[in-house]
N, C-alpha and C positions, 0 to 999 in steps of 0.2 A: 082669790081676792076676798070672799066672804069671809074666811076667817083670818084677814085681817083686818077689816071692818070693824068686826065683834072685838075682836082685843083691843082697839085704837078706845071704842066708847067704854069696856070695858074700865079701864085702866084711868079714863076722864068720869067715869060716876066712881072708881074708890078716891079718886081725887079730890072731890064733892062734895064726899062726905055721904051718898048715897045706899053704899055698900061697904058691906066691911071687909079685910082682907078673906078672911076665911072663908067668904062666901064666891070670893071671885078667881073662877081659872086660873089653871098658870099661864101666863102668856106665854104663846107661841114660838118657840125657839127655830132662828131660819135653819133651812135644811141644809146638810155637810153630807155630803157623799161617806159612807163607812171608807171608802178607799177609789183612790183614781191614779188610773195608769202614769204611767211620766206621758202620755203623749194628749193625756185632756189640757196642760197646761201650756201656756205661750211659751215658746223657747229662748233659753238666754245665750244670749251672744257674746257674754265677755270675755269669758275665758278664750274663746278661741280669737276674739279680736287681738285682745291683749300677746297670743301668743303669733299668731300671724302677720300683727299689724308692722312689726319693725322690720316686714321681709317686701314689704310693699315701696316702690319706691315711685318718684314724681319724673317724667320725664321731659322735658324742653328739647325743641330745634329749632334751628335756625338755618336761613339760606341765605349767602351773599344777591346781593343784589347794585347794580351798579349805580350812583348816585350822581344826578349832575351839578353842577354849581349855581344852577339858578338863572333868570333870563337873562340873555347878554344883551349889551350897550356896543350901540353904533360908534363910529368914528366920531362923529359929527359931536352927540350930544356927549361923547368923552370930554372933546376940545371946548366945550360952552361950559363945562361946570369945571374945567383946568383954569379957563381966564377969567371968570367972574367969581367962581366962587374959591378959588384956591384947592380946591378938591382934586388929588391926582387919581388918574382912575387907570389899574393898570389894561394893558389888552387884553382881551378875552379871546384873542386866535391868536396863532402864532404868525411870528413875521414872516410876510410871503404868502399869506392866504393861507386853508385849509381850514378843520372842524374843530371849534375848541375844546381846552380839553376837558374833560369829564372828571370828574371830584375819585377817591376811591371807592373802594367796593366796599359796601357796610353791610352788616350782618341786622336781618331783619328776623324776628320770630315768627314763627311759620307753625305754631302747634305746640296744645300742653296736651300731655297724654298719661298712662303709666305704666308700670310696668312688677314684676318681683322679682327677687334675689334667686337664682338655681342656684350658685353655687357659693360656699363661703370666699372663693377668691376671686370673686366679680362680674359671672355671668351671668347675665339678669336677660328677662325673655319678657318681651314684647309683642305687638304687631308689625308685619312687614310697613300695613300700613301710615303706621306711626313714624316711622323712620326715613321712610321712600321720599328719594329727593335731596335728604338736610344735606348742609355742609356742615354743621356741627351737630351732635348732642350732650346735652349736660343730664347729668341723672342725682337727684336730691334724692338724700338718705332723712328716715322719717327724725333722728338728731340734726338735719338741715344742715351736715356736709353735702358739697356739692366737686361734682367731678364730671370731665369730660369724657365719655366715652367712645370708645369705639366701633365700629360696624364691625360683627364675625361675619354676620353673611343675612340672607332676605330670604325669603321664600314668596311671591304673591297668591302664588295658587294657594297655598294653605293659609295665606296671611298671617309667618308666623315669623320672624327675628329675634336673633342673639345679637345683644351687644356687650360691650368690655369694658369697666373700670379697673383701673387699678386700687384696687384696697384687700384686706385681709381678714379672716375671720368675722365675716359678715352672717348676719342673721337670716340663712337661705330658709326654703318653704320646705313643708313635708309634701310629696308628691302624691295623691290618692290613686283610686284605678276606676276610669269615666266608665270601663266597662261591667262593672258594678251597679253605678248609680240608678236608681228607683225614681220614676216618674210618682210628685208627690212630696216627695225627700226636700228638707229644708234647707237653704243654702244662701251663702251671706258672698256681696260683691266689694271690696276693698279699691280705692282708687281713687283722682281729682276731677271728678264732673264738674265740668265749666270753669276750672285751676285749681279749683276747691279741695287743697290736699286731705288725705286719712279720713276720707267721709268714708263709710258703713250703709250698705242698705241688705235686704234680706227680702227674701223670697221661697219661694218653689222652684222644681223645677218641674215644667210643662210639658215635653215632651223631649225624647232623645231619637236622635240617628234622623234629627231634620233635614232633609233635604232643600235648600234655597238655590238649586242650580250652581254651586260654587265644590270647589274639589272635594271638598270637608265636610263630613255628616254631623249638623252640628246640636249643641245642648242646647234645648226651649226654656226659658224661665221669665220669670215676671219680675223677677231683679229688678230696683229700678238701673236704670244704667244710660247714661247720657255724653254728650260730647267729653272727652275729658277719662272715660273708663275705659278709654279702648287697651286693652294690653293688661288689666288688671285683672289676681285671683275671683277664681270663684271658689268659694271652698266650702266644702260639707260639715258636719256639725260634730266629725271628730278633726276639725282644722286642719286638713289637707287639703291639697290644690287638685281640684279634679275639672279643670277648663282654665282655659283667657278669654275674657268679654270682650268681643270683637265689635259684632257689628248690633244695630236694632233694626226692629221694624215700624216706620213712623211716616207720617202725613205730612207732621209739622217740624220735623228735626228735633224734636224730642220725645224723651221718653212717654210710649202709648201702650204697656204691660206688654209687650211680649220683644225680649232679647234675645240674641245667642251668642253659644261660647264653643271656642273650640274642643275637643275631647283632649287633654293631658296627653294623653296615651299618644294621641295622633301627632301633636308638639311636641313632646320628648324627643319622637323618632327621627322629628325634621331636624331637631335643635343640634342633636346627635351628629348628624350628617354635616351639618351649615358649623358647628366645632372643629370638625376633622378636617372638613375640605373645603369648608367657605359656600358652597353649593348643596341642592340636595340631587340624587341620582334617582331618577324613576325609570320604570320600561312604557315601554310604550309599543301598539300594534300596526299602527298607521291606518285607523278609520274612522269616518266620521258617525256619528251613530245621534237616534233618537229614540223615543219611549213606542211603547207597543201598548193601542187602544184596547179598551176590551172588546169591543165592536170586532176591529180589526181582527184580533185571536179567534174568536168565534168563528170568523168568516174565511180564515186558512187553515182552520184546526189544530191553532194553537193551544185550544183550551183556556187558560187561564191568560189574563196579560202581562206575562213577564219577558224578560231579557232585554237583548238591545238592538234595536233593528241599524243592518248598517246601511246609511244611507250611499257611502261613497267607500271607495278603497285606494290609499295611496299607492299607487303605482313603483312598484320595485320594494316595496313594505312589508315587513313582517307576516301581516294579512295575505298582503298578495301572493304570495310565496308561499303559504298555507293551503293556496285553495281558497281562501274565503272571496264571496260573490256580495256585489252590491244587494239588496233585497233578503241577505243573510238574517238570522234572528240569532243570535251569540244567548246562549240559554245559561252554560256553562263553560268557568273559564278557572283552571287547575284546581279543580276540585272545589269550587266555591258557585253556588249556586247564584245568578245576577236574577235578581227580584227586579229592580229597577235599571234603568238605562245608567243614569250616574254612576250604579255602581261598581261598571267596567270600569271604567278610568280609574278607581281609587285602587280594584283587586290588582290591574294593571300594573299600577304604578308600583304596586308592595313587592313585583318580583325583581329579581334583581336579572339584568340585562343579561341576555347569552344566554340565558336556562330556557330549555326546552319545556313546554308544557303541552297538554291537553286540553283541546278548545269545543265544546260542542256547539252546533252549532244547526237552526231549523230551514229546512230549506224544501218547497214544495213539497208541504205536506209528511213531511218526515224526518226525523236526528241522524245528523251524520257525526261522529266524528276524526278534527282536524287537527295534527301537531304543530305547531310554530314556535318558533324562535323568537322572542321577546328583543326591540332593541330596545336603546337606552333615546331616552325624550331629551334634546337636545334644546332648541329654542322651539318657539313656537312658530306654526307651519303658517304661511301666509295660505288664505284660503283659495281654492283658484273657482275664478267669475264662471258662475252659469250659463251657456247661451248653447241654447237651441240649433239645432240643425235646419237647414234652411229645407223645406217639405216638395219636393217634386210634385206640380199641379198635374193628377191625372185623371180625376177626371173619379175615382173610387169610390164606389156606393155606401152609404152609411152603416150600421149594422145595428140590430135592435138595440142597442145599449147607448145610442147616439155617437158614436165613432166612423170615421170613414179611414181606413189603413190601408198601407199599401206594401210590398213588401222590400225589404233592405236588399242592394245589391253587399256584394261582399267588402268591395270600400269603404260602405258608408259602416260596416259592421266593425271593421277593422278600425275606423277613424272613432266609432263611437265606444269602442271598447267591451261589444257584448261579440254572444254567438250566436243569437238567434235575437227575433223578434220582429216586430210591425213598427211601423212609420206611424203617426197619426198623421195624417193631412187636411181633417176637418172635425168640425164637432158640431154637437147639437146645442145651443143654448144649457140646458139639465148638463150634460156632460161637464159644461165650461165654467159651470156654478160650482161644481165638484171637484174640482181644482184641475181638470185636465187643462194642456195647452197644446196649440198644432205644432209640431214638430217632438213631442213626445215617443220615445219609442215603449211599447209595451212588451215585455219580456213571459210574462207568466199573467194568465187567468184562472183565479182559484185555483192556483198553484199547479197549472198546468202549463208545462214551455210551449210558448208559443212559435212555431216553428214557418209559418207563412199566412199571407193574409187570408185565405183562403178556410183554414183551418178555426182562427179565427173568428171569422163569420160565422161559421158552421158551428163551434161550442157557445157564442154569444145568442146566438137560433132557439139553443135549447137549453138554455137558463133556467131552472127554476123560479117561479112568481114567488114577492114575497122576501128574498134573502138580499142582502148586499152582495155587489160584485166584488172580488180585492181584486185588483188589478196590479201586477208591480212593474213601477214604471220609471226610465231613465232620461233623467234632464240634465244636460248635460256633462260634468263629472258625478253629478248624486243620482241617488234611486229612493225612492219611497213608495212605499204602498198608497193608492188614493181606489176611496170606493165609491160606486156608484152607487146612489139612492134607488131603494127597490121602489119609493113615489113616484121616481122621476123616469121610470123606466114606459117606453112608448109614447112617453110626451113629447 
């Protein structure tokens, strides 16, 4: 700042008359880096607009919807405006009574979305969600031909759709590889937010292999991307397709910086599939499963918190038929390590049905493993209701951990689907806070089968002060681990 003070007055006394040139400095010349990388500069976007842009297309649907012809007229006030005013009014129900009839079916618009060209002879790829529902779609090309197209097939789990025009030699995309891409990496979103066709916005990407609880690990970026982008590239900065803008994350239903998109790689595979045979084919094991706390791990001797813990097992299923047990931890599943719960369902889905694989799998304190037979994911399984076994009152003393258990006769074993375990028939208030309920059966304490109530009591006796209890416990189709507070222990 001070020397450019000194040069400003400088430069206004040889103005003056003050000073002569010879006496005065040279002024300051601003500073130029001798050299700077390509990436100190803001990135340009045209070239790859200009070469991606005509692959980008607008998409429209529409749903019939039935139409009626508006409020009807009485008998009475038909015959007063026939005799005074000459106005004939025909009937509005047919002769003989019954309901009048209803105008036809008219086509209402239901969604502007987008989408781009895969192939030069008309398959253009989408969201399932985009599509799901229409009775028609029209898809505008960015010259503002417009064409009706077809449904190949939907996916919702991946929310991924191929649809069909008829045209030729179309300006398809260059496909990139999502398992590349660099958190960082700059990348531009092509699409009609809000109808608004061939808009451009640009971004980052934020994070990759996000999980949002949905079947698809999906790309994070701050793209802007709003209603209207759904089904549209993303594409990197050497103009390849490496996603489809799906869904956001927003308060207000609009854009709040942070999007996602599907991985390429994961869409090709479906689009592949939903080409050939209209459908996609996944395996599938028959369990229900949830994530595994670090708490949790710690306290079975898991170690770290990974895999999948399975809460239930469907009965005559792939799983069952394995050997795998409700309260199971799925670590490993053919050769691919499950870091996360999600990630079974996706490793799952990728083999193809009938192939035998290798499943490991933690169970009371130690890796077994299990082989099974992978079948094929058919619809989806309607869930079956939770409900408790009704608790025989005896009368069973509580046990330091605030439970009172009793022990199962072989019926109630055979009805609840285990081989061992305790009844609960009571709890302590701390117990009930901790998610126990009465009629819970307890299977395994710190990974020990529990084999009578008696047994039980006697390892609840000699707890350790200080640690959580895992308890793994069956309600009725699920199992989960629930731990007791080492607070709330003798209260």
């Amino acid at each position: 700042m001070e020397s450019f003070v000194n040069t400003r007055f400088a430069a206004l006394a040889l103005c003056l008359g003050l000073l002569t040139s010879a006496s005065v400095p040279a002024l300051a010349a601003p500073v130029v880096p001798a050299s700077c990388p390509g990436s100190c500069g803001l990135p340009d976007f045209t070239g790859l607009v200009e070469k991606v842009g005509p692959s980008v297309v607008n998409i429209r649907t529409y749903r019939k919807v039935a139409v009626d012809q508006g409020p009807q007229m009485d008998d009475q006030t038909r015959e007063f405006l026939r005799r005074f005013f000459g106005i004939p009014v025909p009937p509005t129900a047919p002769p003989g009574g019954g309901s009048a009839p209803k105008g036809e079916d008219e086509e209402k618009p239901t969604g502007v979305a987008s989408g781009f060209i895969l192939s030069p002879d008309g398959y253009v790829l989408t969201n399932a969600h985009v599509v799901d529902g229409a009775d028609q779609i029209v898809v505008t090309l960015t010259d503002k031909r417009e064409f009706k197209a077809k449904l190949v097939g939907a996916d919702k789990r991946t929310d991924v759709a191929v649809v069909k025009i008829e045209a030729k030699n179309l300006p398809a995309v260059t496909l990139g590889d999502s398992k590349k891409i660099k958190v960082g990496e700059w990348v531009v979103a092509i699409g009609s937010p809000f109808g608004l066709e061939n808009t451009v916005t640009a971004g980052i990407i934020s994070a990759k292999g996000r999980d949002t609880g949905d079947y698809t690990p999906f790309i994070q970026t701050d793209v802007a991307v709003n209603p209207g982008n759904s089904g549209g590239p993303l594409i990197n900065m050497q103009g390849q397709v490496i996603g489809i803008n799906s869904q956001i994350y927003s308060r207000t239903g609009g854009f709040m910086g942070i999007s996602f998109a599907i991985p390429i790689d994961e869409a090709i595979r479906v689009a592949d599939q939903l080409k050939a045979t209209g459908y996609v084919i996944r395996g599938k094991i028959g369990v229900a499963i949830d994530g595994v706390s670090r708490e949790l791990a710690e306290s079975i001797g898991l170690g770290k918190p990974v895999g999948a813990l399975v809460r239930s097992v469907e009965t005559g299923g792939a799983a069952d038929k394995a050997g795998v047990q409700a309260g199971d931890i799925i670590t490993k599943f053919n050769g691919k390590t499950i870091e996360r719960a999600t990630d079974l369902p996706r490793i799952v889905g990728d083999v193809k049905p009938g192939t035998r694989v290798a499943m490991q799998v933690f169970r009371r304190g130690s890796e077994r493993t299990l082989q099974v037979t992978v079948s094929e994911w058919a619809k989806e399984q309607k869930t079956v209701a939770e409900k408790p076994a009704a608790p025989p009152k005896s009368g069973a003393e509580t046990s330091p951990i605030g439970l009172a258990v009793v022990d199962l006769s072989d019926a109630q074993k055979k009805e609840l689907g285990v081989k061992s375990g305790v009844l609960v028939e009571a709890l302590e208030p701390f117990a009930s806070r901790d998610g126990l309920q009465v009629g819970d059966v307890v299977t395994t304490l710190n990974n020990t089968e529990i084999l009578s109530a008696k047994q039980f009591k006697e390892l609840a006796a000699g707890l350790p002060p200080g640690k959580p209890v895992a308890l793994l416990v069956h309600r009725g189709n699920a199992a989960q681990f629930i731990l007791v507070r080492p607070h709330a222990m003798g209260k």
